[in-house]
C-alpha positions as CSV (number, residue, x, y, z in Angstrom):
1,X,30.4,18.6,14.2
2,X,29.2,20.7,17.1
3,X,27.1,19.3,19.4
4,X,24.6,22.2,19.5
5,X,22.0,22.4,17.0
6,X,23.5,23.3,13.9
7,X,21.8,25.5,11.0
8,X,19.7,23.3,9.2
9,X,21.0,24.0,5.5
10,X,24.5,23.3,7.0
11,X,24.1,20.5,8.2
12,X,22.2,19.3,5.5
13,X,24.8,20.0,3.0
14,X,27.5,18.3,4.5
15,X,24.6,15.1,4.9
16,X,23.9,15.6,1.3
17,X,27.6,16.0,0.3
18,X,29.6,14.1,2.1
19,X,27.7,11.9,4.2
20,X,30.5,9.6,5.6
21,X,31.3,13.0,7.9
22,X,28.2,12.7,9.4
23,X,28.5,11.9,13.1
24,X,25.3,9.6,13.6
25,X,25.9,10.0,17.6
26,X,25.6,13.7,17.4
27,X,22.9,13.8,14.9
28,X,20.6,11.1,16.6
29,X,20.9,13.2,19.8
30,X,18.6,16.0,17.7
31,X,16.4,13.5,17.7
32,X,15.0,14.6,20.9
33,X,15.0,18.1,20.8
34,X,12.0,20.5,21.6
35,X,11.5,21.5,18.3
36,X,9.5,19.2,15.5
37,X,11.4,21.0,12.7
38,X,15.2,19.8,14.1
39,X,13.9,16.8,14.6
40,X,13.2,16.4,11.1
41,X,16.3,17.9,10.3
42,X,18.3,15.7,11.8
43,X,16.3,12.2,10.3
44,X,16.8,14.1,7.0
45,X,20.7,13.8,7.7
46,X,20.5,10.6,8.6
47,X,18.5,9.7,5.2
48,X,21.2,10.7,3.3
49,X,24.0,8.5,5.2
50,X,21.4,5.5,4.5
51,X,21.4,6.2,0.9
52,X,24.9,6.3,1.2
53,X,25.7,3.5,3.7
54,X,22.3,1.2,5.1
55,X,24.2,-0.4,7.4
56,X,25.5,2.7,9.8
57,X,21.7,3.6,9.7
58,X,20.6,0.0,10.9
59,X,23.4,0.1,14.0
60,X,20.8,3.0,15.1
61,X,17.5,1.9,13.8
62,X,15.8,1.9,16.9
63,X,16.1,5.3,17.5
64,X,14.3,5.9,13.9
65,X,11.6,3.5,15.0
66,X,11.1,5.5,18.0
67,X,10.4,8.7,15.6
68,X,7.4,7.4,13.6
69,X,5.3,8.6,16.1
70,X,6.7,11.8,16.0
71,X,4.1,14.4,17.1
72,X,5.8,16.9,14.4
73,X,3.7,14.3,11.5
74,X,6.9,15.5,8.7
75,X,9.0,14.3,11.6
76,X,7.1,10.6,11.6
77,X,7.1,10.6,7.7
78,X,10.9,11.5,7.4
79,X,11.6,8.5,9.6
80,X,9.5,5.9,7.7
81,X,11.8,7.2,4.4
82,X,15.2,6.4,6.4
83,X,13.3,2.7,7.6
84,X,12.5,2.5,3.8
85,X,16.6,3.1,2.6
86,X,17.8,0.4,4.7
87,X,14.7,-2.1,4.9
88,X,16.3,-3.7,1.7
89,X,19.1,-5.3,3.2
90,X,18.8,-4.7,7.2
91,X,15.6,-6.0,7.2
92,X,15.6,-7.2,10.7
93,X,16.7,-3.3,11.5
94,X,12.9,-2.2,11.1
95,X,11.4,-5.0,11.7
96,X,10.4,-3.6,15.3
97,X,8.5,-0.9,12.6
98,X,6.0,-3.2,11.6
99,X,3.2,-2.4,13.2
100,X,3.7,1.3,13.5
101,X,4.6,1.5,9.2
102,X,1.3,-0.5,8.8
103,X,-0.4,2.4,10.8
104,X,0.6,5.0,8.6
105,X,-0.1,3.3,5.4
106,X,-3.7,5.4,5.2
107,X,-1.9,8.5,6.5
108,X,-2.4,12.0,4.3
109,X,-0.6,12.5,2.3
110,X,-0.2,9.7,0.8
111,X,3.8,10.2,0.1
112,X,3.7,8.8,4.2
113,X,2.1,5.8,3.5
114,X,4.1,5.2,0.4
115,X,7.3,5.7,2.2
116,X,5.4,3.1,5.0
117,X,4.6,0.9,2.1
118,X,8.6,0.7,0.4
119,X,10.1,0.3,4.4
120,X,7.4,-2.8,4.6
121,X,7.7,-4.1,1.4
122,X,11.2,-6.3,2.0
123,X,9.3,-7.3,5.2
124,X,6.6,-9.5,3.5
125,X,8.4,-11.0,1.3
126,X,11.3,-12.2,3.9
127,X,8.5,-12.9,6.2
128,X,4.7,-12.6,6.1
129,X,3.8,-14.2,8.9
130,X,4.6,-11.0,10.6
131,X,1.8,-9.0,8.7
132,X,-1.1,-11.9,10.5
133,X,-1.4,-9.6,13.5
134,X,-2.3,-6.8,11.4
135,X,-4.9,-8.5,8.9
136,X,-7.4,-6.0,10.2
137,X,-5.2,-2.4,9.8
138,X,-4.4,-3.8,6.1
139,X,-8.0,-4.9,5.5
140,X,-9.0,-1.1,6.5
141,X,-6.4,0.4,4.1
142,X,-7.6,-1.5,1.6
143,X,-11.0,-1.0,1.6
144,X,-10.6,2.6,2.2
145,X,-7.5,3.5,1.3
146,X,-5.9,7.3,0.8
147,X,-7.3,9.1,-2.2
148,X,-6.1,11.9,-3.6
149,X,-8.1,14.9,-3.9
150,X,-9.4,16.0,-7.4
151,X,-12.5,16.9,-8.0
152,X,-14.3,15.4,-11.8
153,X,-15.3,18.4,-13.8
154,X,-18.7,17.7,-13.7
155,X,-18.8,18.7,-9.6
156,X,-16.9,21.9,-10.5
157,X,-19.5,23.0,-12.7
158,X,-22.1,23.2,-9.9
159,X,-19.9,25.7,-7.9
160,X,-20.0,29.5,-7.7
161,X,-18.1,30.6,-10.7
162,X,-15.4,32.4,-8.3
163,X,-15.2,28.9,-6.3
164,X,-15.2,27.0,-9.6
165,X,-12.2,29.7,-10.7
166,X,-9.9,29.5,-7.5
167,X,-10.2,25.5,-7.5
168,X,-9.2,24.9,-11.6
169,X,-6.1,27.2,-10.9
170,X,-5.0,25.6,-7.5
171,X,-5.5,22.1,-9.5
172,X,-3.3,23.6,-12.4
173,X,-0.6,24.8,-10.0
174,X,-0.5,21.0,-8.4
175,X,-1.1,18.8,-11.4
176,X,2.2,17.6,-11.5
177,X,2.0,17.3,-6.9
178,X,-1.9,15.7,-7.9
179,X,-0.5,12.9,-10.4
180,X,2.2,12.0,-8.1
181,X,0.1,11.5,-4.9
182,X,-2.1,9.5,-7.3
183,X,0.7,7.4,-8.2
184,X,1.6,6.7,-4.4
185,X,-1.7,5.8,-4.2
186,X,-1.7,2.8,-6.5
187,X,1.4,1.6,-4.9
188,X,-0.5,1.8,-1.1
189,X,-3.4,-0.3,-2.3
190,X,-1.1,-2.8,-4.5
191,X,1.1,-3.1,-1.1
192,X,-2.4,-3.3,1.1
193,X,-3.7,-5.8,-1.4
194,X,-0.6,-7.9,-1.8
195,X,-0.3,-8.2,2.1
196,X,-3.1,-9.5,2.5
197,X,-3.0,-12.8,0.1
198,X,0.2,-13.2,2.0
199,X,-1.8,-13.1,5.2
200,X,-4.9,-15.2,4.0
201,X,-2.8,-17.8,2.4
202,X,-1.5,-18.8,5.8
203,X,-4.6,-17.7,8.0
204,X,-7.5,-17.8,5.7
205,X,-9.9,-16.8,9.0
206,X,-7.9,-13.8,9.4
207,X,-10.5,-11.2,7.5
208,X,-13.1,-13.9,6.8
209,X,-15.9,-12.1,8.2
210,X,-15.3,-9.1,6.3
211,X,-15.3,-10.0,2.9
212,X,-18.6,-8.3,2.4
213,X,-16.6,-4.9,2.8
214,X,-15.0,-6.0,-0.1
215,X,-16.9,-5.1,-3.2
216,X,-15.7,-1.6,-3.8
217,X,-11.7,-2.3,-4.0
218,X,-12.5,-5.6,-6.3
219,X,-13.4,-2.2,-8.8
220,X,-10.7,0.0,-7.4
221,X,-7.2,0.8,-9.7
222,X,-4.7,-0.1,-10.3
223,X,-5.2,-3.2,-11.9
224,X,-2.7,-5.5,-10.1
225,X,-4.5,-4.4,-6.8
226,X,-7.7,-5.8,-8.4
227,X,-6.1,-9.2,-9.2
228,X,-4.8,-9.4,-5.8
229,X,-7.8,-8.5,-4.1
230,X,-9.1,-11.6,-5.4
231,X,-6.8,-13.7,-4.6
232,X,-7.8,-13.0,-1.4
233,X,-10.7,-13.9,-1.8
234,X,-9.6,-17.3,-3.4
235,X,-7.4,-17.8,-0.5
236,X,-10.5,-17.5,1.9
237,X,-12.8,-19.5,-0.3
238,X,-10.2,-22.2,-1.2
239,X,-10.1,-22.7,2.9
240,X,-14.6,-22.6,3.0
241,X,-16.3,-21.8,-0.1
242,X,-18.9,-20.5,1.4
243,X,-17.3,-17.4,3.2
244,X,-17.3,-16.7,-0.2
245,X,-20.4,-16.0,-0.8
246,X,-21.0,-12.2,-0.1
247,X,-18.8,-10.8,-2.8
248,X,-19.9,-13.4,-5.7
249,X,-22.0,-11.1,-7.6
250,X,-18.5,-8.5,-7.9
251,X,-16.5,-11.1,-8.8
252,X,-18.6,-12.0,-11.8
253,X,-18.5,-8.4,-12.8
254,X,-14.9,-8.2,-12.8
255,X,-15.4,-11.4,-15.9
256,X,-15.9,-8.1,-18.0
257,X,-12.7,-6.3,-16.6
258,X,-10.5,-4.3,-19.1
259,X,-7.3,-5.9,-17.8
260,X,-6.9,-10.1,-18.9
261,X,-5.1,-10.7,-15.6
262,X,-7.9,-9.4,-13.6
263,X,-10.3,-11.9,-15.3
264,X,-8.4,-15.0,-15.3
265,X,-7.6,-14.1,-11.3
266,X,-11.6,-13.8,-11.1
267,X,-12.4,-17.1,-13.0
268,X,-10.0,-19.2,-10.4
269,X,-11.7,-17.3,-7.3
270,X,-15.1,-18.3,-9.0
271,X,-13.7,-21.8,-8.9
272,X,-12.7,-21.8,-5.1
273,X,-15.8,-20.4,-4.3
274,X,-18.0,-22.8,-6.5
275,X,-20.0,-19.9,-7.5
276,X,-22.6,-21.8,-9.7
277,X,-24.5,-18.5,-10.7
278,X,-21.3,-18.0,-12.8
279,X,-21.8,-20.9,-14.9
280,X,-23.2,-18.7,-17.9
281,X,-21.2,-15.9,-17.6
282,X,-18.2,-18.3,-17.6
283,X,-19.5,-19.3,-20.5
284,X,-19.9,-15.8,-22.1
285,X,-16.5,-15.4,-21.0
286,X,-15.0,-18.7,-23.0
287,X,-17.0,-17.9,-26.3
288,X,-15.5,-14.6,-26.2
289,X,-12.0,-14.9,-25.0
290,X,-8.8,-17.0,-26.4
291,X,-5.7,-18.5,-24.8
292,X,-5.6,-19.8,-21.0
293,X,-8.6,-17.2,-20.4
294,X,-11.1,-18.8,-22.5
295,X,-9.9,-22.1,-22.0
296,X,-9.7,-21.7,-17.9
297,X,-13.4,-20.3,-18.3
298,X,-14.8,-23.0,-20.1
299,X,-13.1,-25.4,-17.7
300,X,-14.2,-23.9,-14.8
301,X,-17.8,-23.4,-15.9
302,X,-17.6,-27.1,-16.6
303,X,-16.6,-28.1,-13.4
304,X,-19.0,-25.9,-11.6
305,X,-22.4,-27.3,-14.0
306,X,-21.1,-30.6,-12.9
307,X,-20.7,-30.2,-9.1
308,X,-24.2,-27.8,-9.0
């Protein structure tokens, strides 16, 4: 392999094709050159030997880490894809990444923070006490994380009929672009949310002061980011019930949440928090409901009447 800058589709190929050829010296030497598009090139290359071998990627991990903050942004998003191939078993190979993956997490669009989101993912759960120092980045994603643009078909109707015209077709031609983004979404705020019942369940003061910020994303989908947004909550209020305080009112809305898991999750929070204004709508909640959601209601709106 030449140790100029080869043309990108060659070079490319014989990444794609026969990636043990790749020579990771020549290729990580691109990494520095003037312009953004060989850079991300060249970390394109080298995301095809990780797919292909993690472990030749790890040896040279640091020089990936260096190229999240890429000033070419496809450059920095290329990178955390590579950091996200070999995070499952090098995971002390990006570890360095940390901080820098849980700064692109709210990056546009959101295929970044999703690519930030797998490379971190193996992180937590080999070791969350990493993620502590970044309570406050995670709380931010969290409670205002990426969205996806898509305007409801109610605002379209108030545009210029022209306007209204050129945005239904450019939202026709991207439905299938739209729907994915939305789908990386889901998986940012489940990672966000997740994170940070890791973080609060071994530093409960971490974002203790902030739960008041929290209302929106106890409403926000998907539902497993809803049921771990609690638990954050839980995790403060099991520590001081009375941090808990601000967000008891949306807790007892999410009593009457469409998903079971999201209620049960809420009834238990309740509980930490010895929320007593919950008492009858626990109550609601165990005439209504069967199995270990009725029966944890009942309980817990027992327990509550009794300690009030």
């Amino acid at each position: 392999m030449s140790t100029g800058i080869p043309e990108d589709e060659a070079i490319l190929e014989t990444a794609r094709t026969d990636p043990e050829a790749v020579d990771l010296e020549t290729i990580v030497a691109l990494f520095d050159a003037e312009q953004g598009q060989v850079r991300n090139v060249a970390l394109r290359c080298v995301r095809f030997v990780a797919i292909d071998d993690p472990g030749r990627v790890a040896a040279i991990s640091e020089h990936v880490v260096e190229r999240l903050d890429d000033e070419f942004a496809v450059a920095g998003s290329t990178a955390a894809a590579v950091l996200a191939r070999i995070a499952p078993e090098h995971p002390d190979a990006v570890r360095p990444a940390v901080p820098a993956l849980v700064g692109k997490l709210d990056e546009h669009p959101p295929q970044t923070g999703y690519r930030a989101a797998r490379a971190l993912t193996p992180l937590l759960e080999d070791d969350p006490a990493e993620f502590v120092s970044e309570a406050d980045v995670l709380f931010d994603v969290l409670v205002d994380p990426p969205e996806v643009w898509a305007p409801e078909s109610e605002e379209l109707q108030d545009l210029p009929r022209k306007k209204r015209e050129s945005i239904t077709n450019l939202l026709a031609s991207r439905r299938d672009e739209i729907a994915t983004d939305e789908a990386r979404a889901r998986v940012i705020r489940e990672f966000a949310a997740h994170a940070l019942v890791e973080v609060t369940a071994l530093d409960p003061d971490a974002i203790a002061d902030r739960l008041e910020e929290l209302p929106p994303a106890l409403a926000r989908e998907p539902p497993l980011a809803r049921a771990a947004t609690i638990d954050v909550v839980a995790n403060v209020a099991r520590e001081e019930s009375a941090a808990a305080a601000p967000v008891i009112e949306a807790l007892i809305d999410r009593l009457e949440d469409d998903a079971d898991v999201v209620r049960i999750h809420a009834v238990r929070a309740l509980g930490f928090a010895e929320a007593t204004d919950a008492v009858e709508p626990l109550r609601a909640v165990a005439e209504d409901a069967d199995g270990e959601l009725g029966e944890l209601a009942a309980d817990t709106a027992d327990w509550l009447a009794e300690a009030s």
